[in-house]
C-alpha positions as CSV (number, residue, x, y, z in Angstrom):
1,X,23.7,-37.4,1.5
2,X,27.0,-38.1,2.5
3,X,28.5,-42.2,2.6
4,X,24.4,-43.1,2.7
5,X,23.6,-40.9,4.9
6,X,20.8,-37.9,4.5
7,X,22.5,-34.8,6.1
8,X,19.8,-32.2,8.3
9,X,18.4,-29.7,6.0
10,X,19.5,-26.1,7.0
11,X,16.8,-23.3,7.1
12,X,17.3,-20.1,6.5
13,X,18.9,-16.5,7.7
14,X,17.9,-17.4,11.6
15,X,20.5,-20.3,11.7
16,X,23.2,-18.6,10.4
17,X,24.9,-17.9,13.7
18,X,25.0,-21.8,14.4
19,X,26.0,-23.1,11.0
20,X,29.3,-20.2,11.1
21,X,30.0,-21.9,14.2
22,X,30.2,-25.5,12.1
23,X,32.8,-23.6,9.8
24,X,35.0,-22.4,12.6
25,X,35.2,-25.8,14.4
26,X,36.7,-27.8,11.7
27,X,39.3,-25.1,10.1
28,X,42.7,-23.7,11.1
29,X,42.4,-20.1,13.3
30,X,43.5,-18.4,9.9
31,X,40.8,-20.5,7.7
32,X,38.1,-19.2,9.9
33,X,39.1,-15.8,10.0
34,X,39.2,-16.2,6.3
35,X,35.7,-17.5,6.2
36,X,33.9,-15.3,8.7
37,X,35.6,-12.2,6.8
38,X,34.1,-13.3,3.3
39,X,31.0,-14.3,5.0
40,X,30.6,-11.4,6.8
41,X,31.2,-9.1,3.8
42,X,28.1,-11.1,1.8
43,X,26.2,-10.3,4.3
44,X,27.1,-7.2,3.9
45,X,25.8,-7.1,0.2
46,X,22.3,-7.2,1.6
47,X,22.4,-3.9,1.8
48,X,25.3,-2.4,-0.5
49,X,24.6,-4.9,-4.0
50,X,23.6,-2.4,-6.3
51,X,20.5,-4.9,-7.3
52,X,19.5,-8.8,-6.7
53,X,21.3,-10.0,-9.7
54,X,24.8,-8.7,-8.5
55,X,24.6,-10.2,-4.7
56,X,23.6,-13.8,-6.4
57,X,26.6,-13.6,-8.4
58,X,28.6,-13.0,-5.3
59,X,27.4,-15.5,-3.9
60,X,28.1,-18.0,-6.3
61,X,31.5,-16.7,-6.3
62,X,32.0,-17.4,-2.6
63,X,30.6,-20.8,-3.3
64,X,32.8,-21.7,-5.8
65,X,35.8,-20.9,-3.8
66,X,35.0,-21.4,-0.2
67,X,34.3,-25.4,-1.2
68,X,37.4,-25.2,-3.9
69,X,34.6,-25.7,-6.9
70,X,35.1,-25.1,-10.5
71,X,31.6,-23.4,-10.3
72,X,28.1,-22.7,-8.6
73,X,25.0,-21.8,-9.5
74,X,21.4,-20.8,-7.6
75,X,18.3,-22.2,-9.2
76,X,14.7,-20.6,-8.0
77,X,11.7,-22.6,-8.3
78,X,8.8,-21.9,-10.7
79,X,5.6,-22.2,-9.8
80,X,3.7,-22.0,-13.1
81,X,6.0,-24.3,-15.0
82,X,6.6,-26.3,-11.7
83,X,10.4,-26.6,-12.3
84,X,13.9,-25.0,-11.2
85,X,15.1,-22.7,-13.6
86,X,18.4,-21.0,-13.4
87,X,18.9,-18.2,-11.7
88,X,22.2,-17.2,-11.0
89,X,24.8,-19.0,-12.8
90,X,28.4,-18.3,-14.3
91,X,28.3,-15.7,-16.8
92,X,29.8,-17.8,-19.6
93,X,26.7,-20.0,-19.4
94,X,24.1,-17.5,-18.4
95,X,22.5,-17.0,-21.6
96,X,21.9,-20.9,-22.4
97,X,20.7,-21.8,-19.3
98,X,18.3,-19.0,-18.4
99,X,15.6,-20.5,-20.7
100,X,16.4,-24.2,-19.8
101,X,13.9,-25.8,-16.9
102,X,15.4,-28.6,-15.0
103,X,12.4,-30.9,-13.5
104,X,11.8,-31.7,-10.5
105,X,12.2,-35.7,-11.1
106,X,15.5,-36.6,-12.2
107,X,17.4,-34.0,-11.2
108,X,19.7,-33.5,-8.2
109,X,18.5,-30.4,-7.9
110,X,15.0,-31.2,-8.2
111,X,15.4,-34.1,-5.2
112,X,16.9,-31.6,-2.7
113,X,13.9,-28.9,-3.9
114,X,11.1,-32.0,-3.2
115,X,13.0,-33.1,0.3
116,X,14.8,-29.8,1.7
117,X,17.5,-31.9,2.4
118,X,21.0,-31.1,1.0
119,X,22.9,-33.6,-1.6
120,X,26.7,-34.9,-2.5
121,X,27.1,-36.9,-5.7
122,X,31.0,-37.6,-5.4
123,X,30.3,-39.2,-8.9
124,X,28.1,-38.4,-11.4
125,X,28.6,-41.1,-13.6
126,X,27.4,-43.8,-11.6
127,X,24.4,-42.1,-10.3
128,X,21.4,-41.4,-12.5
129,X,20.0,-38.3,-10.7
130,X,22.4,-36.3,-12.5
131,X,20.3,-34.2,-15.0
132,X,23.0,-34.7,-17.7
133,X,21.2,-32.2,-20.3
134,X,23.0,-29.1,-18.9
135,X,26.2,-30.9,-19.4
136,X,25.2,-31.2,-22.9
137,X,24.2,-27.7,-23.1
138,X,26.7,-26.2,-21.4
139,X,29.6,-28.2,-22.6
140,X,31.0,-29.0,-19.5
141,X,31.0,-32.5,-17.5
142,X,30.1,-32.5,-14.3
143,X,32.1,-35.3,-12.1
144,X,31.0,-34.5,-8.5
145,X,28.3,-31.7,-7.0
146,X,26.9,-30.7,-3.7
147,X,23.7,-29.0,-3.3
148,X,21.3,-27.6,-0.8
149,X,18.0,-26.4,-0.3
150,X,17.1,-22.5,0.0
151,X,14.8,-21.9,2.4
152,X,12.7,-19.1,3.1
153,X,10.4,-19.6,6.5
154,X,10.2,-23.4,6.1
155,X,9.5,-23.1,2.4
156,X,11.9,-24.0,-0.2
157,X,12.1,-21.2,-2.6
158,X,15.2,-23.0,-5.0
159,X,18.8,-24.8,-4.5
160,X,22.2,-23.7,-4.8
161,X,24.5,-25.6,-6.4
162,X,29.0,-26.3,-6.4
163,X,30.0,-28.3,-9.0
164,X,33.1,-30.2,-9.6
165,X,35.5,-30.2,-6.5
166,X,38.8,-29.6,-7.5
167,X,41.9,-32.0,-7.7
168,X,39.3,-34.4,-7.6
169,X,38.5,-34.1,-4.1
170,X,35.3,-35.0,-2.2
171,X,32.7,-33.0,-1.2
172,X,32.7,-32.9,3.0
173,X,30.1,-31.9,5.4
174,X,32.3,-28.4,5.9
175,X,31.1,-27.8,2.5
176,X,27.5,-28.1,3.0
177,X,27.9,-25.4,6.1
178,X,29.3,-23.0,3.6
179,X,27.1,-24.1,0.6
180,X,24.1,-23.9,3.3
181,X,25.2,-20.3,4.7
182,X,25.0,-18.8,1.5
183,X,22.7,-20.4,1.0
184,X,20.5,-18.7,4.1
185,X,21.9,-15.3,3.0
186,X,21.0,-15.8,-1.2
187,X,17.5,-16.4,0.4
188,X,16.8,-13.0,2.3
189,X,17.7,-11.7,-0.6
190,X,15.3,-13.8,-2.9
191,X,12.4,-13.0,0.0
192,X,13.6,-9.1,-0.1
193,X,13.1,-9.5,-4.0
194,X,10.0,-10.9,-3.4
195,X,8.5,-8.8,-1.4
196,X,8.9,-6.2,-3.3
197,X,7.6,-8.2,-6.6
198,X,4.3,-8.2,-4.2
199,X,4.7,-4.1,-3.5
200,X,4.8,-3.5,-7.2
201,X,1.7,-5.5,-8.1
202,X,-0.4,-4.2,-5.1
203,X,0.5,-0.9,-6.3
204,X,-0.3,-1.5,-10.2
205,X,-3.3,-2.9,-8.7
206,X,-3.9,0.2,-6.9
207,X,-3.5,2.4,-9.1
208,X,-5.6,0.8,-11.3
209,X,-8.6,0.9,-9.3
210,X,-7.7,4.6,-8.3
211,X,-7.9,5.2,-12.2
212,X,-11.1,3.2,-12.6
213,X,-12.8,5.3,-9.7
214,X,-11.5,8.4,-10.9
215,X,-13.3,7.5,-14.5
216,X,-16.3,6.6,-12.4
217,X,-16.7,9.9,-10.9
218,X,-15.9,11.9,-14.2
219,X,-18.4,10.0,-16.5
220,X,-21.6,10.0,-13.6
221,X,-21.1,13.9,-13.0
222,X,-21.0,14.8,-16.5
223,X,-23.8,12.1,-17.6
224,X,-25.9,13.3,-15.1
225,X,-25.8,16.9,-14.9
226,X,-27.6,17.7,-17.7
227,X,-30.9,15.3,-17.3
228,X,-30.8,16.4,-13.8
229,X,-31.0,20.4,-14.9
230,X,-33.8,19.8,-16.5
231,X,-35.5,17.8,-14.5
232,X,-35.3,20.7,-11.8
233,X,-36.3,23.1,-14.6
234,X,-39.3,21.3,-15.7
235,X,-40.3,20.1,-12.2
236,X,-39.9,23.8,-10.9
237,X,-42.4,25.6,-13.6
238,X,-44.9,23.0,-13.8
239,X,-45.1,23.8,-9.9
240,X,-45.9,27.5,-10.6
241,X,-48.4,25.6,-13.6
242,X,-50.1,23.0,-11.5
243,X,-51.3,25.1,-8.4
244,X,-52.1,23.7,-4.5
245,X,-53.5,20.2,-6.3
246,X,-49.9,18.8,-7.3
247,X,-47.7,20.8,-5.1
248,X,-46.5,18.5,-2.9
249,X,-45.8,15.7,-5.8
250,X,-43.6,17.7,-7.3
251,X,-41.8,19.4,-4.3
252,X,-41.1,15.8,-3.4
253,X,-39.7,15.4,-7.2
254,X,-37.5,18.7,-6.9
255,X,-36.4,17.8,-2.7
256,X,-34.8,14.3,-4.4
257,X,-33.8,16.2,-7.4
258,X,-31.7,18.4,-5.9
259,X,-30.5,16.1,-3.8
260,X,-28.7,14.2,-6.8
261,X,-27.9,17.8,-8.3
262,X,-25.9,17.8,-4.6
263,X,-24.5,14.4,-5.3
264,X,-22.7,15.8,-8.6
265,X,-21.6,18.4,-7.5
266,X,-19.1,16.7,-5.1
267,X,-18.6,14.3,-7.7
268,X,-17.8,17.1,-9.5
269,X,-15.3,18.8,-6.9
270,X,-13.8,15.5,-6.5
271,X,-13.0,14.7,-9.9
272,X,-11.8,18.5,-10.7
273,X,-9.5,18.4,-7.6
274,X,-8.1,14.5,-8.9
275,X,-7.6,16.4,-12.3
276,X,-5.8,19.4,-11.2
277,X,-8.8,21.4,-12.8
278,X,-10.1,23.1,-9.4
279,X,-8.7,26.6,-9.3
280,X,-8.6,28.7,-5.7
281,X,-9.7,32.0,-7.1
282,X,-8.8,34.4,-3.6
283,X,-9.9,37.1,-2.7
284,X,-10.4,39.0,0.9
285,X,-13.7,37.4,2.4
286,X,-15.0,37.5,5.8
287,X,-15.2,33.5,7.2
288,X,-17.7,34.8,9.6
289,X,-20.1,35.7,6.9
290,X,-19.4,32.2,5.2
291,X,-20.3,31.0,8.6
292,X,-23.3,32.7,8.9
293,X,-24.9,32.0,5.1
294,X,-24.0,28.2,6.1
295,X,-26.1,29.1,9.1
296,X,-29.0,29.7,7.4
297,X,-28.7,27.5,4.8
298,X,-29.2,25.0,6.9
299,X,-31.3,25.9,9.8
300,X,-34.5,24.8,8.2
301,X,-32.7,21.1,8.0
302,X,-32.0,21.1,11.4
303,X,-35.5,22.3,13.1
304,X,-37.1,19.6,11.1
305,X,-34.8,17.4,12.4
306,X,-35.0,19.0,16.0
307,X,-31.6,19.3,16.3
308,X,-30.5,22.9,17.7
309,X,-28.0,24.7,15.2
310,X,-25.8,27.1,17.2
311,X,-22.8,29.1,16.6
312,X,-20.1,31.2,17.8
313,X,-17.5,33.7,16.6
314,X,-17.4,36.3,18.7
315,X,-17.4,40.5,16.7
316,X,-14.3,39.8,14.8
317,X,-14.9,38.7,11.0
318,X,-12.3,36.7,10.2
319,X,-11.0,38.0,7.0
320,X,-8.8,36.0,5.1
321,X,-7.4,35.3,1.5
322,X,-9.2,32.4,-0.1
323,X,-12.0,30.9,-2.7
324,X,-15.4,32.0,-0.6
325,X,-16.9,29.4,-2.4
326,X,-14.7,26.4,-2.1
327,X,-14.8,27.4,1.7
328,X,-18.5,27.7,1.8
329,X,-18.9,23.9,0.3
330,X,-16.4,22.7,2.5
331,X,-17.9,24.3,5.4
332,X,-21.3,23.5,4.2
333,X,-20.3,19.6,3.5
334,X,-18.8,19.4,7.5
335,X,-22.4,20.4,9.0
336,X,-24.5,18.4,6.3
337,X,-22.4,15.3,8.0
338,X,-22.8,16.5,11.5
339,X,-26.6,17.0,11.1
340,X,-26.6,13.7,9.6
341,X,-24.8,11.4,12.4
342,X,-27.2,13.9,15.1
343,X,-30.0,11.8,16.9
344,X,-33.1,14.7,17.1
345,X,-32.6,16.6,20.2
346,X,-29.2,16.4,19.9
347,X,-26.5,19.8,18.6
348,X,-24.6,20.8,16.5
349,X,-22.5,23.7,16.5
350,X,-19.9,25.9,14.4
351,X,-17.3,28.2,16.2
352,X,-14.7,31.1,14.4
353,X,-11.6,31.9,15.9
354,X,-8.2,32.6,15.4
355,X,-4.9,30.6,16.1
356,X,-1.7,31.9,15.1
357,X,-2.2,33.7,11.9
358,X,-4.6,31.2,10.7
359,X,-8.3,31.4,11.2
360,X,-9.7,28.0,12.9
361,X,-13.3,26.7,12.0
362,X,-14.6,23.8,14.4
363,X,-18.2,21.9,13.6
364,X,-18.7,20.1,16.7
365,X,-22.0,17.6,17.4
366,X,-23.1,15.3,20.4
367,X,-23.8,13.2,17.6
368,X,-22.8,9.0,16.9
369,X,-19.3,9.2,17.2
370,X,-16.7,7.8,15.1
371,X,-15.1,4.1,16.2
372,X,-11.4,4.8,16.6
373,X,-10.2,2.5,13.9
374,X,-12.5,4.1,11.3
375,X,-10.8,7.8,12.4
376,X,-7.5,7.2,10.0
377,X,-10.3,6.7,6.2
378,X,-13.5,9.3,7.0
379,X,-12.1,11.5,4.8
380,X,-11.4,8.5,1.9
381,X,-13.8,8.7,-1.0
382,X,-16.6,6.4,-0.5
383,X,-15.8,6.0,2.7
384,X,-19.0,5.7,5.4
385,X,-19.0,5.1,9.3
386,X,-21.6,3.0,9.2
387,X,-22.1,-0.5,7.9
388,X,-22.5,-0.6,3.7
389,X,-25.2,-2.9,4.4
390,X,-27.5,-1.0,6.6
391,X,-27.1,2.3,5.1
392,X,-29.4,4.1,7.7
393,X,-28.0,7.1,6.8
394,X,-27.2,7.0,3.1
395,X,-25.2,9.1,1.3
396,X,-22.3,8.4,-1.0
397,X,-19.5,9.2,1.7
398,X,-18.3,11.8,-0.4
399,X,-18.5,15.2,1.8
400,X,-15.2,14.7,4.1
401,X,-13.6,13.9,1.0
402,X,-14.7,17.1,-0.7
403,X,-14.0,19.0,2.5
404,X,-10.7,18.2,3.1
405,X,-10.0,18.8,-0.8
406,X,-11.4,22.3,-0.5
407,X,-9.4,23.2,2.3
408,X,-6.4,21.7,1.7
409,X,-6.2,23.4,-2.1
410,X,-5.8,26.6,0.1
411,X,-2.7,25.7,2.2
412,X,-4.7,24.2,5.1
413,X,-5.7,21.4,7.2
414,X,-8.4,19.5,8.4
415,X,-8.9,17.0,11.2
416,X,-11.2,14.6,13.0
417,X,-11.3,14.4,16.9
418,X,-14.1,11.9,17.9
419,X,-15.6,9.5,20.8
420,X,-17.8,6.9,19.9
421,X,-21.5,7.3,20.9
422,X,-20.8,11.0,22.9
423,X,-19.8,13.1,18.8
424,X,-17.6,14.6,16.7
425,X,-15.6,17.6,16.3
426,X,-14.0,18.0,12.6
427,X,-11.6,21.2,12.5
428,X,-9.8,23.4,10.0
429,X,-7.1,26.0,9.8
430,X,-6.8,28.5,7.4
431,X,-3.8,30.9,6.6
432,X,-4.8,34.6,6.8
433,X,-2.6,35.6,4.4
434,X,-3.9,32.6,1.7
435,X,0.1,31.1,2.3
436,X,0.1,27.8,1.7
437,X,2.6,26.4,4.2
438,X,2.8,23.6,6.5
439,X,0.2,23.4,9.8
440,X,1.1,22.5,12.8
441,X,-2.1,21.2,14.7
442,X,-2.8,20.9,18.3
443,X,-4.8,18.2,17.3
444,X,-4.8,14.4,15.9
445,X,-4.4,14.9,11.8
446,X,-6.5,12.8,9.8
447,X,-6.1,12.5,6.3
């Protein structure tokens, strides 16, 4: 408010071209040169301020002497206490004033935080807005003050603040434009701080619930392992016991059986890869003979399911330096998922080849597909294609993950080419030698 009248509130970093034009029209050619210089150097500090506390101190500095103020200060508004509190002040009165609240009523600062309007008291005595307990705190007196909004994306975050005009001169409009400049630039800083306030806590958060799923997985494989053992145990010689009578009982009781005992294991692989306890014990093994156990292994799954099983890999066996059974479960895990997303009738098959000193293993099916913006997480723990709600084809979305850990403790990778409703081809390279260096694929990585 200047001679009664309320002055437009400034916004924020966007209108900093049009208020430096307000400083240059009303100054000398060497004033604005002076201005713009200092101006353009805090902008600078965006960047170069060694941390958020340092650039607010500059840019009370620049307050205090572009407007010719004994001081300045930059209050931020908090929300839990629902008052201003300090800060960015002068470092004589820094540690009184950081614990001191001003309110929102009663206050100067507190009226141009409620309106978003900027303020000039030319004298505090005869106006009662002035919150006179920082005087008394502070020891200072304050005769005159200007003050505007910060603004952040038409929210007011706080207010800075100049204090006492020297040689007892008013406050103009010129000063607001500087006071309101700053004041655009103090709050892209504030935002930038934060922002990343909101990137720590999300990951805290995240970490937090990576730690809370990687307890989950430890305590259900080791908790269920050993009931499970000797469920199959029991279930398996009272089937030799019972004869034709109760066979198919308790083949249906070993089928589920070892269908959890599957269910642990990858819990198991997972939590032993999250641990750093999985171990890649090498040695020279033939991936064509890994293919072909796989083969079998499954071939009985797929007939009953009518799905045809093929396979290709030419006379070459594919030797290479690795875990045979880390590759086996990985392999294995990749056509338990495409026999899983395969309507009956439909294929699924597993080719062996070679590509540049690495040995590349595709499971291809004419299977569901995979939506395109589900491609980047199929290989996320937990993660499942289909809806959580349905769960038509249930499962714990845990075989990818175990897959890609398997391959990737040997120095290789894995990725996911897919079309929705024509199938899925998930791929893998592994380095002859057992090297683990970089791969370059020909192919979209996933994961």
């Amino acid at each position: 408010m200047l001679g009664g009248r309320i002055l437009p509130a400034f916004t924020d970093f966007d209108a900093l071209p049009w208020m430096c034009g307000c400083i240059i029209q009303g100054m000398t050619t060497n004033e604005r040169i002076d201005h713009l210089e200092r101006l353009l150097e805090v902008v600078r500090g965006l960047t170069t301020a060694p941390d958020i506390e340092a650039f607010l101190q500059t840019i009370i500095a620049e307050a205090s002497e572009m407007t010719d103020s004994e001081l300045a200060s930059i209050l931020e508004y908090d929300p839990e206490a629902k008052e201003l509190r300090f800060l960015s002040t002068i470092w004589f009165d820094r540690d009184v004033l950081r614990p001191m609240g001003v309110p929102l009523e009663g206050s100067v600062a507190g009226e141009v935080f409620r309106k978003s309007h900027p303020l000039i008291i030319q004298d505090t005595k005869a106006d009662q807005r002035h919150f006179k307990v920082v005087d008394r705190v502070t020891k200072h007196e304050t005769h005159s003050l200007a003050a505007v909004p910060i603004i952040v994306r038409g929210d007011t975050i706080g207010v800075l603040e100049a204090l006492n005009k020297r040689d007892d001169a008013h406050y103009t409009e010129d000063d607001l434009t500087i006071l309101a400049t700053l004041g655009a630039i103090a709050a892209q800083a504030m935002r930038n701080v934060h922002l990343e306030r909101k990137v720590t806590a999300a990951r805290v958060q995240l970490a937090e619930l990576e730690r809370l799923k990687t307890d989950f997985i430890a305590i259900t494989s080791h908790e269920l392992r050993t009931p499970l053992g000797l469920i199959l145990g029991h279930a398996t010689f009272l089937k030799e016991l019972a004869g034709q009578e109760y066979e198919s009982q308790l083949d249906t009781i070993i089928k589920n059986a070892t269908r959890l005992k599957d269910i642990v294991e990858n819990l198991s692989d997972v939590d032993n890869v999250q641990t750093g306890a999985a171990r890649v014990r090498s040695h020279k093994v033939s991936m064509v003979k890994i293919a072909e156990d796989v083969v079998l292994t499954f071939q009985d799954e797929a007939k009953s399911k009518n799905i045809t099983l093929g396979s290709d890999w030419g006379n070459s066996p594919h030797f290479i330096e690795a875990d045979g059974v880390k590759i086996n479960i990985a392999l294995s895990n990749l056509v338990k998922n495409a026999l899983q997303f395969t309507e009956p009738g439909g294929t699924v098959h597993i080719s062996v080849g070679e590509d540049s000193g690495y040995v590349k293993v595709s499971v291809s099916d004419n299977g569901i597909g995979i939506p395109p913006r589900d491609l980047p997480k199929v290989f996320d723990r937990f993660f499942q294609v289909e809806t959580h709600l349905t769960r038509k084809y249930g499962g714990m979305g845990l075989g990818l993950a175990v897959a890609k850990s398997m391959i990737e403790l040997h120095g290789g990778r894995i990725w996911v080419e897919s079309e929705e409703g024509k199938g899925s081809t998930f791929t893998f390279l592994l380095p002859v030698e057992g090297a683990a260096k970089p791969v370059r694929s020909t192919g979209p990585f996933v994961g």
